[in-house]
PDB file of N, CA, C and O in Angstrom:
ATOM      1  N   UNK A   1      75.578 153.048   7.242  1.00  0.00           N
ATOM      2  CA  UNK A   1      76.251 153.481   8.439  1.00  0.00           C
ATOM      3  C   UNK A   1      75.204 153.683   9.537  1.00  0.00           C
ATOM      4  O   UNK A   1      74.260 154.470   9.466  1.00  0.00           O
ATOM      5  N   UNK A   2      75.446 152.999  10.403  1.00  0.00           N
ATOM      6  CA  UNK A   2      74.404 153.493  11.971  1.00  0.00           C
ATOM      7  C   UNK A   2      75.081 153.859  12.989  1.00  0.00           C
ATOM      8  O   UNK A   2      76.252 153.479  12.993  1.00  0.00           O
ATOM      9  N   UNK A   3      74.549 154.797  14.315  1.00  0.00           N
ATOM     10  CA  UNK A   3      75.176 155.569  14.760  1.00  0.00           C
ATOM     11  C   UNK A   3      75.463 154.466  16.297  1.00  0.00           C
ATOM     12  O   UNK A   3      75.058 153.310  16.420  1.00  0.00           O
ATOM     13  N   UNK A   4      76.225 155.226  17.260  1.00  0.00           N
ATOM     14  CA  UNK A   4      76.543 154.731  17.979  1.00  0.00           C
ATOM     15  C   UNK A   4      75.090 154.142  18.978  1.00  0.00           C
ATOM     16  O   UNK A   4      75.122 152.972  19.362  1.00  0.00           O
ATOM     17  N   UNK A   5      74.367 154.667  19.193  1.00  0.00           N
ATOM     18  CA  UNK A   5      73.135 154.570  19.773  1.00  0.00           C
ATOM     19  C   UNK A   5      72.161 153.543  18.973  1.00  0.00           C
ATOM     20  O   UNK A   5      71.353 152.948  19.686  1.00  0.00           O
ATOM     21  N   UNK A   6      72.134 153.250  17.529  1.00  0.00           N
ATOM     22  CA  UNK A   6      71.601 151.900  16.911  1.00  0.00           C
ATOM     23  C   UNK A   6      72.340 150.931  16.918  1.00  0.00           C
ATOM     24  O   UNK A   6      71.857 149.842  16.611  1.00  0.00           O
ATOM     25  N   UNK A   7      73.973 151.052  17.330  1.00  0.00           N
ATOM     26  CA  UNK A   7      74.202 149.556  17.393  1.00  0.00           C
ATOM     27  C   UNK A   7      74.553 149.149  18.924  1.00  0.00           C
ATOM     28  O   UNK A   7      74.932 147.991  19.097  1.00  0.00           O
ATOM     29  N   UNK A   8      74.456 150.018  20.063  1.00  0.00           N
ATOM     30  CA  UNK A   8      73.910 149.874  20.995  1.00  0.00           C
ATOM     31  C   UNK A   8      72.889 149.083  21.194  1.00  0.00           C
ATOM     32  O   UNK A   8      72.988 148.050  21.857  1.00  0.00           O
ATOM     33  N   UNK A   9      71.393 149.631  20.436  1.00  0.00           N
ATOM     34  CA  UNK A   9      70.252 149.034  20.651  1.00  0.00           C
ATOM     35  C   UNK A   9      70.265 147.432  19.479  1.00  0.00           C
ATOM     36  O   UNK A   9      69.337 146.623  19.449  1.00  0.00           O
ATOM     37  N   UNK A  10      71.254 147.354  18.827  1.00  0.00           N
ATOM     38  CA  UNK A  10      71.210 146.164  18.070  1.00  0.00           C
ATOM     39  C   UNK A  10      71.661 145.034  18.905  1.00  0.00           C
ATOM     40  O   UNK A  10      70.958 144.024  18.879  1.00  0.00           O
ATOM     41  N   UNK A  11      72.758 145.040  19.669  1.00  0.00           N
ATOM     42  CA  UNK A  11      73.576 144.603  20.087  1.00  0.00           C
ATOM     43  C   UNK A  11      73.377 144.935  22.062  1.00  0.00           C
ATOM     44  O   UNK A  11      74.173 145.566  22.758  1.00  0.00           O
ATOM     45  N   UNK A  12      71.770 144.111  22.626  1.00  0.00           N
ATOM     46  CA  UNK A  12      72.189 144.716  23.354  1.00  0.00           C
ATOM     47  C   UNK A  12      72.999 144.487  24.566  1.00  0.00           C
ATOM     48  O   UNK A  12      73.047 145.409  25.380  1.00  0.00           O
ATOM     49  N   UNK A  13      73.836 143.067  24.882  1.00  0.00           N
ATOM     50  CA  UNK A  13      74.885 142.471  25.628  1.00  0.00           C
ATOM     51  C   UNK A  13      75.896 143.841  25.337  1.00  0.00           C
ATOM     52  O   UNK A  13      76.766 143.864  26.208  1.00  0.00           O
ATOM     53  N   UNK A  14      76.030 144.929  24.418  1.00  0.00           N
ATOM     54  CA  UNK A  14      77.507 145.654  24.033  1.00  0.00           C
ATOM     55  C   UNK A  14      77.235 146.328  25.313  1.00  0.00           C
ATOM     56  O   UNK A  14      76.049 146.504  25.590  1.00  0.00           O
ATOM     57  N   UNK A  15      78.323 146.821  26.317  1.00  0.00           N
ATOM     58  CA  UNK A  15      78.764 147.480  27.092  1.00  0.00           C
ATOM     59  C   UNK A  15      79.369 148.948  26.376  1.00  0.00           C
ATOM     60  O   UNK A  15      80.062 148.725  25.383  1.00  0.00           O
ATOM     61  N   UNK A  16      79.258 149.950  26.622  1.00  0.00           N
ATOM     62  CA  UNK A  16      79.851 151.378  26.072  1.00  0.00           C
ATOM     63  C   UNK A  16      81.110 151.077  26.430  1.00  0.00           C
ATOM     64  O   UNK A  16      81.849 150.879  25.466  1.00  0.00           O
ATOM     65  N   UNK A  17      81.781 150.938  27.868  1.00  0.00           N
ATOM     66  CA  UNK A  17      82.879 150.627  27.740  1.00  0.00           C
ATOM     67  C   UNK A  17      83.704 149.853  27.495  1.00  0.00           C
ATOM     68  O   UNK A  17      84.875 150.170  27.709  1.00  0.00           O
ATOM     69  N   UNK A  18      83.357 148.452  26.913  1.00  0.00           N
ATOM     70  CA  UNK A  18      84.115 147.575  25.888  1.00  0.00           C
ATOM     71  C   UNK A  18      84.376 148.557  24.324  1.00  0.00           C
ATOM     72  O   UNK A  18      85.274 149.028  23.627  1.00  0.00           O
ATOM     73  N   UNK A  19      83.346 148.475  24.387  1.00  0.00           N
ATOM     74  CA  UNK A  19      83.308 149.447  23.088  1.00  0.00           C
ATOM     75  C   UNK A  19      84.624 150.497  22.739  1.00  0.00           C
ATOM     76  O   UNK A  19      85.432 150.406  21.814  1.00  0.00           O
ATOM     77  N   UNK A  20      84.538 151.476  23.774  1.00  0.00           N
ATOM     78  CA  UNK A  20      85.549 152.394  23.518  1.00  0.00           C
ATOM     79  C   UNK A  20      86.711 151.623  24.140  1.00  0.00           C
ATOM     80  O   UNK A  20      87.657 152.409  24.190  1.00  0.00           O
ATOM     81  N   UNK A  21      87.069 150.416  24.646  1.00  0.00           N
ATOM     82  CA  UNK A  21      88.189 149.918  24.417  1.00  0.00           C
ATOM     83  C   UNK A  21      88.536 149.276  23.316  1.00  0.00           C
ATOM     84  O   UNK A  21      89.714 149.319  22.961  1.00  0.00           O
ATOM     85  N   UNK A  22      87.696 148.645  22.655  1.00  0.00           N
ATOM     86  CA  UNK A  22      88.231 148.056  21.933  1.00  0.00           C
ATOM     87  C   UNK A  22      88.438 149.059  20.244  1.00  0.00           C
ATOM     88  O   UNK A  22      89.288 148.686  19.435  1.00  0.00           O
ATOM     89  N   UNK A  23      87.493 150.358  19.942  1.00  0.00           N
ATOM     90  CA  UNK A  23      88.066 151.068  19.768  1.00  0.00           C
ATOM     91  C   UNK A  23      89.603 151.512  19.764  1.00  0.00           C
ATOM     92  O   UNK A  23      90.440 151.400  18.868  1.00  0.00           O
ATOM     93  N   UNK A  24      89.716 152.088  21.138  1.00  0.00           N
ATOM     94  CA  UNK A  24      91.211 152.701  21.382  1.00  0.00           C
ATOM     95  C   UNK A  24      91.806 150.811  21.012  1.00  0.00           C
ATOM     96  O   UNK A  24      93.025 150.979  20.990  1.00  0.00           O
ATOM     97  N   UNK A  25      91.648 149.773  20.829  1.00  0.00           N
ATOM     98  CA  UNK A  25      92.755 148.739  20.614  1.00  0.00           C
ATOM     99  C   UNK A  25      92.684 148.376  19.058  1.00  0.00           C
ATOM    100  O   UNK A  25      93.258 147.432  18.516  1.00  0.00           O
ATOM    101  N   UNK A  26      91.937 149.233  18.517  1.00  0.00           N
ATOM    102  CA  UNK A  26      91.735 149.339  16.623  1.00  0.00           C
ATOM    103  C   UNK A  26      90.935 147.906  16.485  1.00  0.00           C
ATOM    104  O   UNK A  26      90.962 147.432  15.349  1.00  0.00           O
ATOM    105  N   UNK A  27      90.452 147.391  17.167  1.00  0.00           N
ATOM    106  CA  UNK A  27      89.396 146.378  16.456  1.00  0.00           C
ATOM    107  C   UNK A  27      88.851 146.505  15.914  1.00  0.00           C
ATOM    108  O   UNK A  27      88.799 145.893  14.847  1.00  0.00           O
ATOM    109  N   UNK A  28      87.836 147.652  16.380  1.00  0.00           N
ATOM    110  CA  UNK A  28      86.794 148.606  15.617  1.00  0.00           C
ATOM    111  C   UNK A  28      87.198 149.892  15.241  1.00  0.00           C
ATOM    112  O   UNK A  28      87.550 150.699  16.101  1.00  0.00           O
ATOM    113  N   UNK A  29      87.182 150.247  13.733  1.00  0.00           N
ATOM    114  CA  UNK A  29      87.486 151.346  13.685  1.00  0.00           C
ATOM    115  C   UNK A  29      86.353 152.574  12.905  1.00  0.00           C
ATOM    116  O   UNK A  29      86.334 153.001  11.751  1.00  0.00           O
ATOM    117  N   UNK A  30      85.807 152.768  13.650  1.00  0.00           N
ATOM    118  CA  UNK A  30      84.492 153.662  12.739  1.00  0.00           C
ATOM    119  C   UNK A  30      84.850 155.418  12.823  1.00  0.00           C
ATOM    120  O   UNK A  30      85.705 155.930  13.546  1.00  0.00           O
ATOM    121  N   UNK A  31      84.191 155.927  12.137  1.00  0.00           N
ATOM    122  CA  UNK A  31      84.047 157.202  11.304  1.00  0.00           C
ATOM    123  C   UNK A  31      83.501 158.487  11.962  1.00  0.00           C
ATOM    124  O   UNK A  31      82.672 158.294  12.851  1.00  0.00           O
ATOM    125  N   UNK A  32      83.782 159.600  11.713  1.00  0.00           N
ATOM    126  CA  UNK A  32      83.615 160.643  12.936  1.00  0.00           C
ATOM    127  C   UNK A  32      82.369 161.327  11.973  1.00  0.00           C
ATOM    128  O   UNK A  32      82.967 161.939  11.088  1.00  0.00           O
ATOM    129  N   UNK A  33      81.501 161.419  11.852  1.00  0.00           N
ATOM    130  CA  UNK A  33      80.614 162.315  11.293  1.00  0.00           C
ATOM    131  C   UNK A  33      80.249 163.560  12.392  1.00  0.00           C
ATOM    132  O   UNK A  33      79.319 163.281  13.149  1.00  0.00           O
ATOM    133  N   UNK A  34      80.948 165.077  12.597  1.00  0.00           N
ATOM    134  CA  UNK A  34      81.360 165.672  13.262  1.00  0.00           C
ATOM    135  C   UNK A  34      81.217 165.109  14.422  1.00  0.00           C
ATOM    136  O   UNK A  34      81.766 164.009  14.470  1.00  0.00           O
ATOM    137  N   UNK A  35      80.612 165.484  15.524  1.00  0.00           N
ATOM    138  CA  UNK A  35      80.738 165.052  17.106  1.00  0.00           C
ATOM    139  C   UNK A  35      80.519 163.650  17.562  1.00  0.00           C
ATOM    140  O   UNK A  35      81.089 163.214  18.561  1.00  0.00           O
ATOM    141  N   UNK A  36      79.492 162.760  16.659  1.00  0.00           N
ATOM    142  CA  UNK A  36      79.474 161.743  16.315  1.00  0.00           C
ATOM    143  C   UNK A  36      80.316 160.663  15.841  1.00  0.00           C
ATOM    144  O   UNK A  36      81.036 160.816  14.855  1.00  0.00           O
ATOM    145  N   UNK A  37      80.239 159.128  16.768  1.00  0.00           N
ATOM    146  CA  UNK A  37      80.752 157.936  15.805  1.00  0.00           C
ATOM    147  C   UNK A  37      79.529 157.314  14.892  1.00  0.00           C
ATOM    148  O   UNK A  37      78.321 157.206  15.102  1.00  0.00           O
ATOM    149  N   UNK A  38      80.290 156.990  13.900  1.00  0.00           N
ATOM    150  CA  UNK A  38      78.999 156.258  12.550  1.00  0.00           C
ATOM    151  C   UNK A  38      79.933 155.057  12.608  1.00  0.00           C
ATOM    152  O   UNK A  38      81.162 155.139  12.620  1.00  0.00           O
ATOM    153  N   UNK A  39      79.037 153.644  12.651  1.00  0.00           N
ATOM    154  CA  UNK A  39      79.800 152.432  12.431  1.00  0.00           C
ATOM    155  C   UNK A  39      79.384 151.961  10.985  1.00  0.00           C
ATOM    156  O   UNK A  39      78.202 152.153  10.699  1.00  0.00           O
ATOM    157  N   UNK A  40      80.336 151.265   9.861  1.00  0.00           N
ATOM    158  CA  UNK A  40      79.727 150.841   9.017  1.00  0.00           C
ATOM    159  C   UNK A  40      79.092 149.136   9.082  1.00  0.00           C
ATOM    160  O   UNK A  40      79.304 148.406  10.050  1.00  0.00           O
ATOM    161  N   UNK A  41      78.611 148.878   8.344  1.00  0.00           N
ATOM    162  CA  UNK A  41      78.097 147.722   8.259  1.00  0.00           C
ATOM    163  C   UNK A  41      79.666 146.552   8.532  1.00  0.00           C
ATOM    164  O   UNK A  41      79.543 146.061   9.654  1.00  0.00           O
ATOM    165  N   UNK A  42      80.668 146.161   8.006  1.00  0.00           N
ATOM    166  CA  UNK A  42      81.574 145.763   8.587  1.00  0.00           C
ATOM    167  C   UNK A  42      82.253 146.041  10.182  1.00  0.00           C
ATOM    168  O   UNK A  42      83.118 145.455  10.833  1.00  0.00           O
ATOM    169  N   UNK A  43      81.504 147.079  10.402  1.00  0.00           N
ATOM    170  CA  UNK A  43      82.060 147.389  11.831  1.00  0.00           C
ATOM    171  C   UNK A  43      81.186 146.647  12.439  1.00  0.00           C
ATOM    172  O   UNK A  43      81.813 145.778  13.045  1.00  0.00           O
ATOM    173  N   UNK A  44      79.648 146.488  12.655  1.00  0.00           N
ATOM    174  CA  UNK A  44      78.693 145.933  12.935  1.00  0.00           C
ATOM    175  C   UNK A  44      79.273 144.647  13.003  1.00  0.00           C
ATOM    176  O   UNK A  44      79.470 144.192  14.130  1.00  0.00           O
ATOM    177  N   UNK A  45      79.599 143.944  11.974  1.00  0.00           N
ATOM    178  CA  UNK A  45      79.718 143.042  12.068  1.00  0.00           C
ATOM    179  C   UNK A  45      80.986 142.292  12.531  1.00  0.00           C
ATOM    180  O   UNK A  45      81.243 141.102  12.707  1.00  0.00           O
ATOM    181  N   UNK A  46      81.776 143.599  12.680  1.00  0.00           N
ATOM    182  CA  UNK A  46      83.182 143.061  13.628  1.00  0.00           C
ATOM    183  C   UNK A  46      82.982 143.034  15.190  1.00  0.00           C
ATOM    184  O   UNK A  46      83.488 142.228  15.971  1.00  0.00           O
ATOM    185  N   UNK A  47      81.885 144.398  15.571  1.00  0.00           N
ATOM    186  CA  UNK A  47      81.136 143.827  16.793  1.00  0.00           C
ATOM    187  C   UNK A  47      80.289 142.843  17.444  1.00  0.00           C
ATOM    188  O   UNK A  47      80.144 142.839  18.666  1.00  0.00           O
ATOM    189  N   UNK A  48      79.678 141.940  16.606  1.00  0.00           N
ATOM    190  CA  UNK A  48      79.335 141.130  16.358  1.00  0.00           C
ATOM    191  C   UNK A  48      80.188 139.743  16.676  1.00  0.00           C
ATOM    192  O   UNK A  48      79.666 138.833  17.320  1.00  0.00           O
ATOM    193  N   UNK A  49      81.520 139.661  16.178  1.00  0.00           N
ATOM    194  CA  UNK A  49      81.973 138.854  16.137  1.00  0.00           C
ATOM    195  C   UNK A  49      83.275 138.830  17.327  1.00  0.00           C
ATOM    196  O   UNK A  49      83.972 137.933  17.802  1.00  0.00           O
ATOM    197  N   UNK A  50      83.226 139.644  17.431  1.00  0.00           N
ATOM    198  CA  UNK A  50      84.221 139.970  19.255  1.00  0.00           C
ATOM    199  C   UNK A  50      83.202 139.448  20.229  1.00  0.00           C
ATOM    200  O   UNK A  50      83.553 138.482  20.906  1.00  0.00           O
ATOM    201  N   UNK A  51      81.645 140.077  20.459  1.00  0.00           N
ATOM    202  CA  UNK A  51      80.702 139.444  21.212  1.00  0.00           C
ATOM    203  C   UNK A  51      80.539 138.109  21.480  1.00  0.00           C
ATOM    204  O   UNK A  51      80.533 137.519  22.560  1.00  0.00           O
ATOM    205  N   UNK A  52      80.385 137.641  20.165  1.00  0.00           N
ATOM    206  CA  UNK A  52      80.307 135.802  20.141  1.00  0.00           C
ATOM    207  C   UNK A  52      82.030 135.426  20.383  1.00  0.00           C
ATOM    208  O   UNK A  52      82.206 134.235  20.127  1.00  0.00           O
ATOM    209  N   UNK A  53      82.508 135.684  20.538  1.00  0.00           N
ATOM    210  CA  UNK A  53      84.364 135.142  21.100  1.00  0.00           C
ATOM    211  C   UNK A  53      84.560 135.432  22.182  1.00  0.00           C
ATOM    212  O   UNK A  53      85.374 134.802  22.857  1.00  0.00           O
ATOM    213  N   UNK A  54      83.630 136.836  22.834  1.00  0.00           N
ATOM    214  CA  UNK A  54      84.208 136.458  24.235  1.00  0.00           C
ATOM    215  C   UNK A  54      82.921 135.970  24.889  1.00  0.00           C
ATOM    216  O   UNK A  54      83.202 135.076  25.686  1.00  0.00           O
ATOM    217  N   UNK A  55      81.511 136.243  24.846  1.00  0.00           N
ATOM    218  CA  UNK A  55      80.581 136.030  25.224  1.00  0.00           C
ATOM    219  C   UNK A  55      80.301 134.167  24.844  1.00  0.00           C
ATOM    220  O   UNK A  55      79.945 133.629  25.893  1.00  0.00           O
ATOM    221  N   UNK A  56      80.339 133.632  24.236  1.00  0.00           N
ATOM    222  CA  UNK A  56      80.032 132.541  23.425  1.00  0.00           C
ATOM    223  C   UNK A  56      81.215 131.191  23.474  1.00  0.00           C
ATOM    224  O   UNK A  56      81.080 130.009  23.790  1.00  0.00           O
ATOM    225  N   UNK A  57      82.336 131.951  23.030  1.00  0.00           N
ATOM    226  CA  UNK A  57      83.712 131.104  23.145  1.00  0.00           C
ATOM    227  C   UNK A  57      84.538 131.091  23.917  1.00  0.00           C
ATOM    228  O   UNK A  57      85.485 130.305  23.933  1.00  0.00           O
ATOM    229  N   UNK A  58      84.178 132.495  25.157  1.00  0.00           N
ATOM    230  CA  UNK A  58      85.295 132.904  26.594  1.00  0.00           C
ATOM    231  C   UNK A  58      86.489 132.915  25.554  1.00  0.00           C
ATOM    232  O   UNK A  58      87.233 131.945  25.404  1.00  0.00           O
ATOM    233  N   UNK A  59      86.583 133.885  24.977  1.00  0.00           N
ATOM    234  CA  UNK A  59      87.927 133.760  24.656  1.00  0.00           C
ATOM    235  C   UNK A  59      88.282 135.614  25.472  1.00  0.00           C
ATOM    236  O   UNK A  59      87.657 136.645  25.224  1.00  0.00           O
ATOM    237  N   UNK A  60      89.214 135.476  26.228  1.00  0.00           N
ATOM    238  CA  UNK A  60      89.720 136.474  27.111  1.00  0.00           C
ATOM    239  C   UNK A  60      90.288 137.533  26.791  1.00  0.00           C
ATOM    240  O   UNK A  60      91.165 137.313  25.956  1.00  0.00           O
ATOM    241  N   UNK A  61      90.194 138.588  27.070  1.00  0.00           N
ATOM    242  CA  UNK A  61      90.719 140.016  26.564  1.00  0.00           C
ATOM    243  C   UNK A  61      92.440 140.044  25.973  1.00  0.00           C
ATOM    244  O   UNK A  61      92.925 140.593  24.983  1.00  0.00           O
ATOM    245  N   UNK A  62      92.959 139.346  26.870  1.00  0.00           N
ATOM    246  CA  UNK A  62      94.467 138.736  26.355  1.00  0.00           C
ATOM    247  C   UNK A  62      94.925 137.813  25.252  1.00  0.00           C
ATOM    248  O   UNK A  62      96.132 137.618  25.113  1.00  0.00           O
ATOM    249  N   UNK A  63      93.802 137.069  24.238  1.00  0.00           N
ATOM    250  CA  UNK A  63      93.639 136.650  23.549  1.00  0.00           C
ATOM    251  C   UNK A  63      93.023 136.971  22.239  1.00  0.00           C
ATOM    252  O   UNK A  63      93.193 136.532  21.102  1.00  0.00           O
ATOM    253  N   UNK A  64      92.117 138.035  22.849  1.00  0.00           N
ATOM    254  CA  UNK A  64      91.280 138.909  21.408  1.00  0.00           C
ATOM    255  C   UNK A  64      92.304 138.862  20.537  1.00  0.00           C
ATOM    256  O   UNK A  64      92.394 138.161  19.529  1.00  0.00           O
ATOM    257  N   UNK A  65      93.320 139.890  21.112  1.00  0.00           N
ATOM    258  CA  UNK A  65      93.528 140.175  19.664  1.00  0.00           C
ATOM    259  C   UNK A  65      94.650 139.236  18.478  1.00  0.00           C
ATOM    260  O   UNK A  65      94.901 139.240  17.273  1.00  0.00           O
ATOM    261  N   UNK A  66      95.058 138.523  19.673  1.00  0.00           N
ATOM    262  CA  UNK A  66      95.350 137.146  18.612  1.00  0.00           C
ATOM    263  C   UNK A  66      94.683 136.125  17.693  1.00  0.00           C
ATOM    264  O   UNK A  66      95.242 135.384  16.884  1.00  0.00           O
ATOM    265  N   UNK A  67      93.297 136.234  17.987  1.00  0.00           N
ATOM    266  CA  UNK A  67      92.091 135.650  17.587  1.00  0.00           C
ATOM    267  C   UNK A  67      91.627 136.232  16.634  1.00  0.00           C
ATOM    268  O   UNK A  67      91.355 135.692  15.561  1.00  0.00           O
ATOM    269  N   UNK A  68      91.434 137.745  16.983  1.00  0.00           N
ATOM    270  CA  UNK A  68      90.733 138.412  15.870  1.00  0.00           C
ATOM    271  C   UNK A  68      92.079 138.908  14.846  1.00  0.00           C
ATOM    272  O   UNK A  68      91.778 139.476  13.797  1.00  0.00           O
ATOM    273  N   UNK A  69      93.622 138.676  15.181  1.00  0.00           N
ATOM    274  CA  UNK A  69      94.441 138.679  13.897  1.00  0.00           C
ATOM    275  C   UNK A  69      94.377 137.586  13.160  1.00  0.00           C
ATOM    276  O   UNK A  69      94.248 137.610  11.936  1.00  0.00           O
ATOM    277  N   UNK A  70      94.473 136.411  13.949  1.00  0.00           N
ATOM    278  CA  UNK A  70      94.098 135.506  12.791  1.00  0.00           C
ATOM    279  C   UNK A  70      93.327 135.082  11.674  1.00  0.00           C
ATOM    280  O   UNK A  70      93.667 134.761  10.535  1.00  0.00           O
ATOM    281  N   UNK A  71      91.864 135.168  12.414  1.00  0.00           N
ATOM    282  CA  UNK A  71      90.614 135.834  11.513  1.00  0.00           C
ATOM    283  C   UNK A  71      91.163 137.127  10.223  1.00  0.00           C
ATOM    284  O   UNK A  71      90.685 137.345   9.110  1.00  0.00           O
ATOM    285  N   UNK A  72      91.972 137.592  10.720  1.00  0.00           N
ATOM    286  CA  UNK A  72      91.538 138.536   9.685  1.00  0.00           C
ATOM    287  C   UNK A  72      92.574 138.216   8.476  1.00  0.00           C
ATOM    288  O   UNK A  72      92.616 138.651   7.325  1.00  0.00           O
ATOM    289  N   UNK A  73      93.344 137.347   9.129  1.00  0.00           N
ATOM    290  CA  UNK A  73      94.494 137.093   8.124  1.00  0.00           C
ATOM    291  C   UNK A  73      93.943 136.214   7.042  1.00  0.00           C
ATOM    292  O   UNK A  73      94.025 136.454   5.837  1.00  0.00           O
ATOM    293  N   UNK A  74      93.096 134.665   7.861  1.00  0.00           N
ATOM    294  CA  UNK A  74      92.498 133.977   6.920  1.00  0.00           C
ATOM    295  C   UNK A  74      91.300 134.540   6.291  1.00  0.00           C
ATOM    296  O   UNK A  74      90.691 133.642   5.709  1.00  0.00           O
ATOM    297  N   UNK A  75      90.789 135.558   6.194  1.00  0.00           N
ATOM    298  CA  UNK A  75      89.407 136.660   5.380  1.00  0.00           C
ATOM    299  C   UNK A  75      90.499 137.322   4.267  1.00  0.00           C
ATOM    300  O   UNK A  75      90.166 137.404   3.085  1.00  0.00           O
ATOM    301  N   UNK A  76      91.431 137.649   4.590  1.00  0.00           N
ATOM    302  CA  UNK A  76      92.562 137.917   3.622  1.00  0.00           C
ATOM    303  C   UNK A  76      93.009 136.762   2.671  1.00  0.00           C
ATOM    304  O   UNK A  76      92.795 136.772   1.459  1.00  0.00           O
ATOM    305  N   UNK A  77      93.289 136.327   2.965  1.00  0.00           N
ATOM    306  CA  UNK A  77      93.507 134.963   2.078  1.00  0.00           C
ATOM    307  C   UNK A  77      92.770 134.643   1.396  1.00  0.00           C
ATOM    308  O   UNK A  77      92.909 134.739   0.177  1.00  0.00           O
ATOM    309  N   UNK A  78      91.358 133.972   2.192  1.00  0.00           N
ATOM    310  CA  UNK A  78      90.261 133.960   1.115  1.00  0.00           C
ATOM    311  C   UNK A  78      89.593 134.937  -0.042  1.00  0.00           C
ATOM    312  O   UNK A  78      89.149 134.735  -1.172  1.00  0.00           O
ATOM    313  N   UNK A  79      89.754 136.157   0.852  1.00  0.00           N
ATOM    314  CA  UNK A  79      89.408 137.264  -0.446  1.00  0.00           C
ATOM    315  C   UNK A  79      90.626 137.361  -1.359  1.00  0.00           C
ATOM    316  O   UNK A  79      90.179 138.054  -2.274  1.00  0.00           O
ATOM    317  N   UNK A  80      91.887 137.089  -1.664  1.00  0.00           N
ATOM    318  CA  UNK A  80      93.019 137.366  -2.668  1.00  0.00           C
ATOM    319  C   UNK A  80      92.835 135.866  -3.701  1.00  0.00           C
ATOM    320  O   UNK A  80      92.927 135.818  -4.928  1.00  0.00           O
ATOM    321  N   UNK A  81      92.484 134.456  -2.516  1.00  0.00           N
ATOM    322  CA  UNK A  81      92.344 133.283  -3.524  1.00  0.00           C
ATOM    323  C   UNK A  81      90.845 134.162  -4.263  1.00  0.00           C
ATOM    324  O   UNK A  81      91.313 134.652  -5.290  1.00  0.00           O
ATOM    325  N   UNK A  82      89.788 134.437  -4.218  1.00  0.00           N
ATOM    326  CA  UNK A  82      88.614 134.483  -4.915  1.00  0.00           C
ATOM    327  C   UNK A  82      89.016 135.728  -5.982  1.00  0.00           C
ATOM    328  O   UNK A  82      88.221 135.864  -6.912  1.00  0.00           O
ATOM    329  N   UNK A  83      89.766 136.330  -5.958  1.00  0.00           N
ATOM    330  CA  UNK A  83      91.009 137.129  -6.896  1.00  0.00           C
ATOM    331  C   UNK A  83      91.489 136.565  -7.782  1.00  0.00           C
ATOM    332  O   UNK A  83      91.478 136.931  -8.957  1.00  0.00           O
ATOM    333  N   UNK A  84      92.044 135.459  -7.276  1.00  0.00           N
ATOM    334  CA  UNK A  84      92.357 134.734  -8.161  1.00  0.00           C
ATOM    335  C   UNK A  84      91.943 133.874  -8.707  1.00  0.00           C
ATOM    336  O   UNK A  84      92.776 133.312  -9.418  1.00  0.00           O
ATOM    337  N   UNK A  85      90.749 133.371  -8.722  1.00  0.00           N
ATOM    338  CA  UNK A  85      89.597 132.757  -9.396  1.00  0.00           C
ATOM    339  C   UNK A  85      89.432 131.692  -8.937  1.00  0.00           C
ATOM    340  O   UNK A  85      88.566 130.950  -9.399  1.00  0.00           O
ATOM    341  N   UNK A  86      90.322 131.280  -7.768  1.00  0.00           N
ATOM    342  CA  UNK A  86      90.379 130.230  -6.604  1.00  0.00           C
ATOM    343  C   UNK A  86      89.052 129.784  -6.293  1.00  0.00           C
ATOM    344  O   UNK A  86      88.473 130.813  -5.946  1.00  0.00           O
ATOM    345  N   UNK A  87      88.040 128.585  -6.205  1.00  0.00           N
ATOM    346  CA  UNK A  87      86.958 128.570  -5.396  1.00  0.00           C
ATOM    347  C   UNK A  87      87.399 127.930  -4.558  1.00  0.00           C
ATOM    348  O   UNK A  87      88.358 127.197  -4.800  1.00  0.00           O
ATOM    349  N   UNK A  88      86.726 128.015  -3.046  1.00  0.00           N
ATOM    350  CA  UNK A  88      86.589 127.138  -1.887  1.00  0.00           C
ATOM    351  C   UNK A  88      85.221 126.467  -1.542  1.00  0.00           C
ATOM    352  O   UNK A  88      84.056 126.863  -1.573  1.00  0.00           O
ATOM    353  N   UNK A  89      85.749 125.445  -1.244  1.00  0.00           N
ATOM    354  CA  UNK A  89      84.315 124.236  -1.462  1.00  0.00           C
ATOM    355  C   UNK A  89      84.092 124.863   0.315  1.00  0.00           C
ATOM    356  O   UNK A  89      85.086 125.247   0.931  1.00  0.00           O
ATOM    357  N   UNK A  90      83.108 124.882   0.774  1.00  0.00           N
ATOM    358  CA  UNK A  90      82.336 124.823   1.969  1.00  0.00           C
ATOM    359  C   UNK A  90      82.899 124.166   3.072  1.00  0.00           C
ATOM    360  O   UNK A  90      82.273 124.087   4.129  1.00  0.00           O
TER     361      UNK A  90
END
């Protein structure tokens, strides 16, 4: 878990206030360690991947979150086929 201020400095194109929007729009959903946000390593990397879609692919605030439902639907899929002993070739 790293705090709001290391993935700041990881990430440093992130704006604070994208951030707490996309927060309040549940993209990201990280952890209150009292007064503090803690992001986990999947959060990282869900910030990560909003950055490169709108920064990288222009994909537009009106579109996120159709983009990032889809994504998450097919990460679903793939994790229930590998459940089921499903492999996927590359």
């Amino acid at each position: 878990m790293i705090t709001l201020d290391l993935l700041c400095a990881r990430f440093t194109r992130l704006r604070l206030e994208d951030l707490q929007g996309w927060i309040a729009e549940g993209h990201v959903r990280p952890e209150r360690a009292g007064h503090e946000l803690v992001f986990t390593e999947l959060d990282v990397e869900r910030v990560g991947l909003i950055l490169e879609l709108r920064d990288d692919m222009a994909v537009n605030d009106e579109a996120l979150p159709v983009v990032l439902s889809l994504l998450d639907q097919l990460y679903d899929l793939r994790r229930r086929l590998r459940e089921m002993g499903v492999t996927l070739d590359a």
